[in-house]
PyMOL Python script that loads the backbone (N, CA, C, O; Angstrom):
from pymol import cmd

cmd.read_pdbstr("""\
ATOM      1  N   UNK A   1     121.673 -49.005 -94.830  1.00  0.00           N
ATOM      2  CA  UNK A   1     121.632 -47.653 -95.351  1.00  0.00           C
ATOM      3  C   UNK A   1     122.743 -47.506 -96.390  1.00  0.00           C
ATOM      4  O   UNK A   1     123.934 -47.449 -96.086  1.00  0.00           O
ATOM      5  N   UNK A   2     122.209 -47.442 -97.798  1.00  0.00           N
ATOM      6  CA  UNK A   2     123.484 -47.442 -98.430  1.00  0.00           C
ATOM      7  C   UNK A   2     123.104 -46.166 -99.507  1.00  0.00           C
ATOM      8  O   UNK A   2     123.707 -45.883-100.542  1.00  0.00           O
ATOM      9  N   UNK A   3     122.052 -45.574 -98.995  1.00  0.00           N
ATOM     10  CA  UNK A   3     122.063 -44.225 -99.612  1.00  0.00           C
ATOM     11  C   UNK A   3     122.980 -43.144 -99.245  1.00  0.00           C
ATOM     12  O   UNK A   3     122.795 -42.763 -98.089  1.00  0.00           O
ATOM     13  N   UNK A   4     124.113 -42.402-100.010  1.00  0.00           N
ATOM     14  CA  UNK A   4     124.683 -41.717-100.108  1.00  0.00           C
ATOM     15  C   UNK A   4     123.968 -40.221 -99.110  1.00  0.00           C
ATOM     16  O   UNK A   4     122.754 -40.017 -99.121  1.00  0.00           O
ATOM     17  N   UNK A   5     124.549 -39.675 -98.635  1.00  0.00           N
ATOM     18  CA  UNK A   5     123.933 -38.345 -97.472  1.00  0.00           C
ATOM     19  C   UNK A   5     124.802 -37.494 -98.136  1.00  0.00           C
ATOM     20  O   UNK A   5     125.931 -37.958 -98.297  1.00  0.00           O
ATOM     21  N   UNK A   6     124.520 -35.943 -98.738  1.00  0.00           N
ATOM     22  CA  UNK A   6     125.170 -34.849 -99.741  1.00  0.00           C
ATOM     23  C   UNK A   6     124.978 -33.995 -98.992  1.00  0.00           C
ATOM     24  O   UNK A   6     124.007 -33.767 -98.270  1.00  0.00           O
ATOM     25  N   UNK A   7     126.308 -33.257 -99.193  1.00  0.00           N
ATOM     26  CA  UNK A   7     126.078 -31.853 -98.064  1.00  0.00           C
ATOM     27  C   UNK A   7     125.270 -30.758 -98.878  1.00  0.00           C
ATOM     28  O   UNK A   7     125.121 -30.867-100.095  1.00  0.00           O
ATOM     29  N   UNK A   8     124.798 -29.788 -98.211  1.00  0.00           N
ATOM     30  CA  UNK A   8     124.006 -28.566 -99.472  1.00  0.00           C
ATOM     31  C   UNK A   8     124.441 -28.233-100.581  1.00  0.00           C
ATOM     32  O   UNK A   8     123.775 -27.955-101.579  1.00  0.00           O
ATOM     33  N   UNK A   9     126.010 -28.247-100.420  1.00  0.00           N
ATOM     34  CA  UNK A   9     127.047 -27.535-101.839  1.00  0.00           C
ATOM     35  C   UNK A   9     126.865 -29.013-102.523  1.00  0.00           C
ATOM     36  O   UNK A   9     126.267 -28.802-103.579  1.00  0.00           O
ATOM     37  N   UNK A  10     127.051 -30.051-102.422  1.00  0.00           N
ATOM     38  CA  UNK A  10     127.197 -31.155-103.134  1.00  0.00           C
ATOM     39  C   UNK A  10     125.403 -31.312-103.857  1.00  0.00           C
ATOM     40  O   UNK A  10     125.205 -31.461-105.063  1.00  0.00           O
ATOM     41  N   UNK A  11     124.284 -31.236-102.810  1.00  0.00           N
ATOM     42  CA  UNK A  11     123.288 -31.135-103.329  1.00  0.00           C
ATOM     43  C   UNK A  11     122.749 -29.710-105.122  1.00  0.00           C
ATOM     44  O   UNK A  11     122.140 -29.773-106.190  1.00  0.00           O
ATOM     45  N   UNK A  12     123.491 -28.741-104.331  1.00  0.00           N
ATOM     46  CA  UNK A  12     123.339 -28.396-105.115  1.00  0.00           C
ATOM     47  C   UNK A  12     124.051 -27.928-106.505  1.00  0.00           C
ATOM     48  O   UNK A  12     123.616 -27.045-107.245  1.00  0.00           O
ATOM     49  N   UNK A  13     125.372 -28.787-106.736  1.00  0.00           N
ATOM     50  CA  UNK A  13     126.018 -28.973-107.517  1.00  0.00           C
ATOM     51  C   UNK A  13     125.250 -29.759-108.530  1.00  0.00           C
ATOM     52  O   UNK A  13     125.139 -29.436-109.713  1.00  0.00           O
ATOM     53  N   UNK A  14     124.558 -31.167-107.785  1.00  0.00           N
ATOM     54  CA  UNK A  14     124.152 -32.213-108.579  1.00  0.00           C
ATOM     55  C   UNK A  14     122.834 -31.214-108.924  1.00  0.00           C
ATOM     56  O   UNK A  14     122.332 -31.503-110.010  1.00  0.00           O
ATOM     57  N   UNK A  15     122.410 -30.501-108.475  1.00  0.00           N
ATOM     58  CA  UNK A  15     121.165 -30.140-109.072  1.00  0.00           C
ATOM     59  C   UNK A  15     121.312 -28.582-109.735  1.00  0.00           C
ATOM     60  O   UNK A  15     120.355 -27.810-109.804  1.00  0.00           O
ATOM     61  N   UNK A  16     122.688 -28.255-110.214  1.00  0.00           N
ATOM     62  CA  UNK A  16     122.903 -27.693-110.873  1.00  0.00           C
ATOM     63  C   UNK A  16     122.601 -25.718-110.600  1.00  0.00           C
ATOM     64  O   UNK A  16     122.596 -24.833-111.456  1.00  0.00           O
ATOM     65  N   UNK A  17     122.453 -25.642-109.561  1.00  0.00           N
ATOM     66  CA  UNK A  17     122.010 -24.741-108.964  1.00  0.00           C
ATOM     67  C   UNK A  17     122.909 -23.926-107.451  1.00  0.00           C
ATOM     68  O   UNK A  17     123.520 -24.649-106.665  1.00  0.00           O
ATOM     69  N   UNK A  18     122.872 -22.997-107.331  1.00  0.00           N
ATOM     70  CA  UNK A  18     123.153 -22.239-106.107  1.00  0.00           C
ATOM     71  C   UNK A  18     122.837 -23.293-105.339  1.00  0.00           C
ATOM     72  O   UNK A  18     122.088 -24.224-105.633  1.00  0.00           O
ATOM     73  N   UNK A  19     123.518 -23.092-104.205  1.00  0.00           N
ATOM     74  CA  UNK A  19     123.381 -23.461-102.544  1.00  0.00           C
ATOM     75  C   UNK A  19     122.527 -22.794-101.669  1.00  0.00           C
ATOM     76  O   UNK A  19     122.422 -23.119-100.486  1.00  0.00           O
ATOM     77  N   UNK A  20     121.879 -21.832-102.209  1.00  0.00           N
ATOM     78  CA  UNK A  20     120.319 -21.462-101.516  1.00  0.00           C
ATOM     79  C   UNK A  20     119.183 -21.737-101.916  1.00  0.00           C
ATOM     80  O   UNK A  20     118.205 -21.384-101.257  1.00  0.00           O
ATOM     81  N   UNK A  21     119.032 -22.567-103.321  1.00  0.00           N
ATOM     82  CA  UNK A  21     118.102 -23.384-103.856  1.00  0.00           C
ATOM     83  C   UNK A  21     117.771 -24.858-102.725  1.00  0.00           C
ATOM     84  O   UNK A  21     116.651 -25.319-102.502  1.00  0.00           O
ATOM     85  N   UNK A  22     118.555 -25.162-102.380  1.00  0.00           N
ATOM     86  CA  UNK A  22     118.718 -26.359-101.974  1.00  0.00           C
ATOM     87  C   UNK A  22     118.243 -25.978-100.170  1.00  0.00           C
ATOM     88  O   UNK A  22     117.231 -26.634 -99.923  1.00  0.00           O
ATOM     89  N   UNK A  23     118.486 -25.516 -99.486  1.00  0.00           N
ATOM     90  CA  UNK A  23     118.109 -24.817 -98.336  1.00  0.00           C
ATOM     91  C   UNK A  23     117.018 -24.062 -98.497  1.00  0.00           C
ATOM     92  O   UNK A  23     116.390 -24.357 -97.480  1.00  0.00           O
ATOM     93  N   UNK A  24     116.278 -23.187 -99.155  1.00  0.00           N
ATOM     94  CA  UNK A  24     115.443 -23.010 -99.355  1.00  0.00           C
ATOM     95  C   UNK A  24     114.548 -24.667 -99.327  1.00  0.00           C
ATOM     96  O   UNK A  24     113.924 -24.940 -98.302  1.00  0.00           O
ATOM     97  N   UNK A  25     114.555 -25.220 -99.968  1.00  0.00           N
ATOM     98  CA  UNK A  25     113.910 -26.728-100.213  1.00  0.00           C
ATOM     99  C   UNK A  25     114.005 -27.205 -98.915  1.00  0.00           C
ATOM    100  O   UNK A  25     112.978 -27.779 -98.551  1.00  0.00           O
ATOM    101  N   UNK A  26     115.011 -27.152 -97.991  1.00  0.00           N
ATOM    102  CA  UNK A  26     114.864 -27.744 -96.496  1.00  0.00           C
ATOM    103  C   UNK A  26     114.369 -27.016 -95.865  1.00  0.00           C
ATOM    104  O   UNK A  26     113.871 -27.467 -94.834  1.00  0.00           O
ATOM    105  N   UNK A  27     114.223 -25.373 -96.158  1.00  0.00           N
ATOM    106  CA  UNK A  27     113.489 -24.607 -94.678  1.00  0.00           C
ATOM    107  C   UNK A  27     112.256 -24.569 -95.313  1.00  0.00           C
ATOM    108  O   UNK A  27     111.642 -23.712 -94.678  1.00  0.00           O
ATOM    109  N   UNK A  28     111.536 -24.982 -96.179  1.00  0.00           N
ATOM    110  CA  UNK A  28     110.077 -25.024 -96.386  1.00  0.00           C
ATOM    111  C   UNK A  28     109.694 -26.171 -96.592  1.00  0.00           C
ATOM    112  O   UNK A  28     108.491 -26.352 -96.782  1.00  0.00           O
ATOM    113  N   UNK A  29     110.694 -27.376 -96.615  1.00  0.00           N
ATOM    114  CA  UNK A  29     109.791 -28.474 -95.888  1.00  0.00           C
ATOM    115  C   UNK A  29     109.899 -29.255 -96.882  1.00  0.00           C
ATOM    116  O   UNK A  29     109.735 -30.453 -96.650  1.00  0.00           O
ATOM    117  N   UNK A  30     110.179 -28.863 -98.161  1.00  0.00           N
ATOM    118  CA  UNK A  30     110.296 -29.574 -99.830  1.00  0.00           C
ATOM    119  C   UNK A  30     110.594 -31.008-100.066  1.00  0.00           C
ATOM    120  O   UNK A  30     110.099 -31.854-100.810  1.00  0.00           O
ATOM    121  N   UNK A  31     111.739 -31.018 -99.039  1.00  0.00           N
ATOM    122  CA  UNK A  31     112.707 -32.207 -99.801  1.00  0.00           C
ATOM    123  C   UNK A  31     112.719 -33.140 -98.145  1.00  0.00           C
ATOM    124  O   UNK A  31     112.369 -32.424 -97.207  1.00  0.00           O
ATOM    125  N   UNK A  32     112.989 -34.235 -97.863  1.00  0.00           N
ATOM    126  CA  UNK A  32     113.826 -35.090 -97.029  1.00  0.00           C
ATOM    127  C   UNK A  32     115.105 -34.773 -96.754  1.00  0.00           C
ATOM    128  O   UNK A  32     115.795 -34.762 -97.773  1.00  0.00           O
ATOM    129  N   UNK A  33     115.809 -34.454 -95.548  1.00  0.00           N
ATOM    130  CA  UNK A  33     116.857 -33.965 -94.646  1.00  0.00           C
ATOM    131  C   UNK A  33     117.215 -35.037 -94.025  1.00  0.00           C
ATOM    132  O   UNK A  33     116.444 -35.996 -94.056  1.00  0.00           O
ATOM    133  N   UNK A  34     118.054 -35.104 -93.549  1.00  0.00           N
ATOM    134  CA  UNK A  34     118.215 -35.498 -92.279  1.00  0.00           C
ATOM    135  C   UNK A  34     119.760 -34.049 -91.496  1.00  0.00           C
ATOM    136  O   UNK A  34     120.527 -33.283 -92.079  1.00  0.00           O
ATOM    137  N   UNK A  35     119.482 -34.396 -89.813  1.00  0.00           N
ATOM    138  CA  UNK A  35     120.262 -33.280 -89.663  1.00  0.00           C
ATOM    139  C   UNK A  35     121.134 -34.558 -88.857  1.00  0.00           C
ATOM    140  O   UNK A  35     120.819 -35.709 -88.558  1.00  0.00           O
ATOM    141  N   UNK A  36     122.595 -33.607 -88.638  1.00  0.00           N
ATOM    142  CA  UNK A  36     123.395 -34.690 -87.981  1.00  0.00           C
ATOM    143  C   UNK A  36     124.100 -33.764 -87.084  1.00  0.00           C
ATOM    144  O   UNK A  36     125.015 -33.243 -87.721  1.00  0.00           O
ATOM    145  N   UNK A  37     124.062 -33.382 -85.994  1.00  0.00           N
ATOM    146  CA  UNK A  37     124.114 -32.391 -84.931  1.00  0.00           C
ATOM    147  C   UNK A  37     123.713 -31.252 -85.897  1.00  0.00           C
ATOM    148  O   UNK A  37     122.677 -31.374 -86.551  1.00  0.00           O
ATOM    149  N   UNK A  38     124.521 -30.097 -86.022  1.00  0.00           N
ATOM    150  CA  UNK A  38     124.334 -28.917 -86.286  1.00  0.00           C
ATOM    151  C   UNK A  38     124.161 -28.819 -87.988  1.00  0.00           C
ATOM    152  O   UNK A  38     123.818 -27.821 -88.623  1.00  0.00           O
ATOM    153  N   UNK A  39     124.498 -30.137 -88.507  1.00  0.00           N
ATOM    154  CA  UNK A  39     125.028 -30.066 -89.932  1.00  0.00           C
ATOM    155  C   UNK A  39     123.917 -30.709 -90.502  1.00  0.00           C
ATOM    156  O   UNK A  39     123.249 -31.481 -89.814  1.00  0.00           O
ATOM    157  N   UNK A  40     123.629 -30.476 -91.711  1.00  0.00           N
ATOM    158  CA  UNK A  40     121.890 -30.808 -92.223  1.00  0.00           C
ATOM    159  C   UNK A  40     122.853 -31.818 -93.989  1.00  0.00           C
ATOM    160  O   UNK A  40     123.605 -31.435 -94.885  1.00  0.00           O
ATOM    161  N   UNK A  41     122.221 -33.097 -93.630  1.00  0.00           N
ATOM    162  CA  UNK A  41     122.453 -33.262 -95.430  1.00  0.00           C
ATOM    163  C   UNK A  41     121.266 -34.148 -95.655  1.00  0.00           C
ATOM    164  O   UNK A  41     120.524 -34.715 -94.852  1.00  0.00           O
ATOM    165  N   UNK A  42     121.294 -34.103 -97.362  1.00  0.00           N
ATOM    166  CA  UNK A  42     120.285 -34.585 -98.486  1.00  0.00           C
ATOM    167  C   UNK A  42     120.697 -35.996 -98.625  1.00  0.00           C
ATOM    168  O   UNK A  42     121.808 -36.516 -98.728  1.00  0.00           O
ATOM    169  N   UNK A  43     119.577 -36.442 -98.601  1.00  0.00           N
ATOM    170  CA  UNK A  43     119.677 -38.331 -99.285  1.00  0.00           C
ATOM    171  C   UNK A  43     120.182 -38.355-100.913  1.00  0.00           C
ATOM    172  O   UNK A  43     119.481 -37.836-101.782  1.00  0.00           O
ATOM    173  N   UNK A  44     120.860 -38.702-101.077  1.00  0.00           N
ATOM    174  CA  UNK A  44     120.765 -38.558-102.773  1.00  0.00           C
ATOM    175  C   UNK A  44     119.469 -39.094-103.432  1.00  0.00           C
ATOM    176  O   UNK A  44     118.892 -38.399-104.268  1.00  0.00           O
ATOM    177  N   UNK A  45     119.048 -40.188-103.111  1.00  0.00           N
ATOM    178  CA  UNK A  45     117.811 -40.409-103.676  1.00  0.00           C
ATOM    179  C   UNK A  45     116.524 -39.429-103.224  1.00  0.00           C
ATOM    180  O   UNK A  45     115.491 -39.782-103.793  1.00  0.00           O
ATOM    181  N   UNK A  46     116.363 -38.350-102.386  1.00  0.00           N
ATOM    182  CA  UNK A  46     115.740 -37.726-102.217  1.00  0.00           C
ATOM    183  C   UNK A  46     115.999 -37.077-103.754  1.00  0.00           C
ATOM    184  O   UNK A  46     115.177 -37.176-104.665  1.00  0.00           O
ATOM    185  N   UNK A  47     117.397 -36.341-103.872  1.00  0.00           N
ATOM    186  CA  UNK A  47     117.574 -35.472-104.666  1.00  0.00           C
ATOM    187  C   UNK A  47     116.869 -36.024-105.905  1.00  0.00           C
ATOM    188  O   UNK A  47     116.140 -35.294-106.577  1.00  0.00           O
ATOM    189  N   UNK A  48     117.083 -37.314-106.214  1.00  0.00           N
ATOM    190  CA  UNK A  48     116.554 -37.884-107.604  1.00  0.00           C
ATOM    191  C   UNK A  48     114.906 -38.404-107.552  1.00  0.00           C
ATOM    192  O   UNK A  48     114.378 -38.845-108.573  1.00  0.00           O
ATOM    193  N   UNK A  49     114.369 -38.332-106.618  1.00  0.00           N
ATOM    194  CA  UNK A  49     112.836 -38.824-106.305  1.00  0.00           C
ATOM    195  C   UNK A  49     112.332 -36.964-106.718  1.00  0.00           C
ATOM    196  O   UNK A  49     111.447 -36.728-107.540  1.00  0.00           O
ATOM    197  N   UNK A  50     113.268 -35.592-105.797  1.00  0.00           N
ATOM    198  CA  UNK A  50     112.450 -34.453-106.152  1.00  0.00           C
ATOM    199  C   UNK A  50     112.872 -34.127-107.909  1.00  0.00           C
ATOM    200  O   UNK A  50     112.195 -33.223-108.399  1.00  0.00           O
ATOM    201  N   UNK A  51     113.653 -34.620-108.618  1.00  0.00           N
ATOM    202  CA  UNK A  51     114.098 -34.186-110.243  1.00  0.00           C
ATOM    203  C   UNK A  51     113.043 -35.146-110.646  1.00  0.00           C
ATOM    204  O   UNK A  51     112.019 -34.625-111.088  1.00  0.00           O
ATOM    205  N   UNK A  52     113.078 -36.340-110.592  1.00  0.00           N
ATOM    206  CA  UNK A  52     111.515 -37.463-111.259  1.00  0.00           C
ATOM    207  C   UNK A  52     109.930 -36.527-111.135  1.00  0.00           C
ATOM    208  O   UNK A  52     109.055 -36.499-112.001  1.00  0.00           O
ATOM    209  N   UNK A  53     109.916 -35.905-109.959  1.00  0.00           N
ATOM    210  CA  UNK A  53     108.697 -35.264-109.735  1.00  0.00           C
ATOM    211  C   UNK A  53     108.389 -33.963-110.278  1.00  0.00           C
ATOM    212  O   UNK A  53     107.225 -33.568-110.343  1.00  0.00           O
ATOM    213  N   UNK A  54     109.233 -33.372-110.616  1.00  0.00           N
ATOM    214  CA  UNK A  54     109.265 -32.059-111.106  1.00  0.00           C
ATOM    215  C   UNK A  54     109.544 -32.221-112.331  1.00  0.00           C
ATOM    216  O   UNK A  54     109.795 -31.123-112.826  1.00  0.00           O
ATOM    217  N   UNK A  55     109.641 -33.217-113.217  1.00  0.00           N
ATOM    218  CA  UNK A  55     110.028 -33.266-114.356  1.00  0.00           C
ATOM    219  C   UNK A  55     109.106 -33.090-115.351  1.00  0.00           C
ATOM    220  O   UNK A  55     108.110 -33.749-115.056  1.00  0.00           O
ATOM    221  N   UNK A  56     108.974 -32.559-116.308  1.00  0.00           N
ATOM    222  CA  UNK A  56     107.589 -31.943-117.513  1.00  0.00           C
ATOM    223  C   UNK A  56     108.448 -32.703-118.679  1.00  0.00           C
ATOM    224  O   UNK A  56     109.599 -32.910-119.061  1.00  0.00           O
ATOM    225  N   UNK A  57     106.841 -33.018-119.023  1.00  0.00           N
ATOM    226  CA  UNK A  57     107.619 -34.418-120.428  1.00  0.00           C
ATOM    227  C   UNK A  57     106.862 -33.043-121.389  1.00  0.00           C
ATOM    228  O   UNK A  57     105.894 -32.404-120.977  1.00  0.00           O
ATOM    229  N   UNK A  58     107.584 -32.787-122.767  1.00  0.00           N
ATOM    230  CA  UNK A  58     107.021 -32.578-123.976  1.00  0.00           C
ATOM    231  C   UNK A  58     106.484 -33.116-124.729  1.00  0.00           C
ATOM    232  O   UNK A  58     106.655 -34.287-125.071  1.00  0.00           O
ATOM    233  N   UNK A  59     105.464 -32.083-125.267  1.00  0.00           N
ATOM    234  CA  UNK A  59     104.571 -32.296-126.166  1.00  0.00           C
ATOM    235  C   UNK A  59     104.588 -32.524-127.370  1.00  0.00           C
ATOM    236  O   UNK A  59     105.032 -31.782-128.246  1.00  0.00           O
ATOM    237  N   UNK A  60     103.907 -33.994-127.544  1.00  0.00           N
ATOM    238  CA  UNK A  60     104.788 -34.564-128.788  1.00  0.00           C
ATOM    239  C   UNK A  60     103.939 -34.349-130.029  1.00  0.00           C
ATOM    240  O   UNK A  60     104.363 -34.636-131.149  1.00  0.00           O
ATOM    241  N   UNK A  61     102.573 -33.770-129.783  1.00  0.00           N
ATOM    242  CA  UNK A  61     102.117 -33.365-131.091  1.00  0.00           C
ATOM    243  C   UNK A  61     101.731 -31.934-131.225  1.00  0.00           C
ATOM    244  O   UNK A  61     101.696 -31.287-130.179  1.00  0.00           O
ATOM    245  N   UNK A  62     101.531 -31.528-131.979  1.00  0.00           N
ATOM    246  CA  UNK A  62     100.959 -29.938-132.048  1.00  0.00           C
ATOM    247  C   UNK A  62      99.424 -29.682-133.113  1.00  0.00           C
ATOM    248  O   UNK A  62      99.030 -29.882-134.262  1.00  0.00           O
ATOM    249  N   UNK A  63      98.972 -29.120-131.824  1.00  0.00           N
ATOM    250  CA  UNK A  63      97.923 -28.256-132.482  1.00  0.00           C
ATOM    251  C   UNK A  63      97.732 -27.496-134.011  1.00  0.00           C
ATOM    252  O   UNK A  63      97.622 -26.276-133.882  1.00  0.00           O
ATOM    253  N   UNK A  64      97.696 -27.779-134.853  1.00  0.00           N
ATOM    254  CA  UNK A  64      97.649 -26.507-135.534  1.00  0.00           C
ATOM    255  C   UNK A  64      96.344 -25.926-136.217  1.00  0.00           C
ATOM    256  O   UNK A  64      95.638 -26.567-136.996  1.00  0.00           O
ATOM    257  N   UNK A  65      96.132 -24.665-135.829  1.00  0.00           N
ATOM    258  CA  UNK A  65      94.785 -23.968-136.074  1.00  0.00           C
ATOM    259  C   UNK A  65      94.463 -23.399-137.614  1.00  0.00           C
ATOM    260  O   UNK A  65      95.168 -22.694-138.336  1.00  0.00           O
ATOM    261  N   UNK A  66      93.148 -23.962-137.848  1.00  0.00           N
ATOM    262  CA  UNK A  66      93.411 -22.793-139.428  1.00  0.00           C
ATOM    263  C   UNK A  66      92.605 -21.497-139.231  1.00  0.00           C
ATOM    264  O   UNK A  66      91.680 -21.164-138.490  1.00  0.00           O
ATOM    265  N   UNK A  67      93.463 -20.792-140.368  1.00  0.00           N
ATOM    266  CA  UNK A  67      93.258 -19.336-140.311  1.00  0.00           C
ATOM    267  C   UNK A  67      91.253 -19.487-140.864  1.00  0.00           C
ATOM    268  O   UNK A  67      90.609 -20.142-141.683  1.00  0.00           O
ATOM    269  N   UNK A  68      90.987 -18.492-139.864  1.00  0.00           N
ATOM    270  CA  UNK A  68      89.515 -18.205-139.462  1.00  0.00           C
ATOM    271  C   UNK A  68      89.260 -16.953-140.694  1.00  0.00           C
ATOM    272  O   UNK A  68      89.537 -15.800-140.363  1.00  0.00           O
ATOM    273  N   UNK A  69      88.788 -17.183-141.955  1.00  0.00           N
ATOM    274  CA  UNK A  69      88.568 -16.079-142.957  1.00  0.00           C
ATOM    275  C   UNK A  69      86.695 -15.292-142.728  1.00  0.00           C
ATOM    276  O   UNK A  69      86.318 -14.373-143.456  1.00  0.00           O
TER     277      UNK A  69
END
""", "prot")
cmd.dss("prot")
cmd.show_as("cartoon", "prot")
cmd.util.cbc("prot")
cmd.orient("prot")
């Protein structure tokens, strides 16, 4: 096991966001947890498997319409 385990504040530092973004994502089931008695942390590679998946590539060409006379 040489994946790094992030507490919520650390999770959600790296993901740039509040600390109820990240809990939210564990109480609906979102992301991979693990709990360790009372204390809940993130895999780091979870964190980077859910940013790969959610990621939207741009659009590299554009449409352009002609004016309809």
């Amino acid at each position: 096991m040489t994946d790094r385990l992030l507490t919520v504040g650390q999770a959600a530092e790296l993901l740039g966001t509040t600390e109820r973004f990240p809990r939210r994502l564990i109480a609906e089931r979102r992301i991979v947890f693990v709990k360790v008695g009372r204390h809940v942390r993130i895999p780091e590679r979870t964190l980077e498997e859910f940013v790969v998946a959610h990621t939207v590539q741009p659009i590299t060409s554009r449409r352009r319409f002609a004016a309809v006379a």
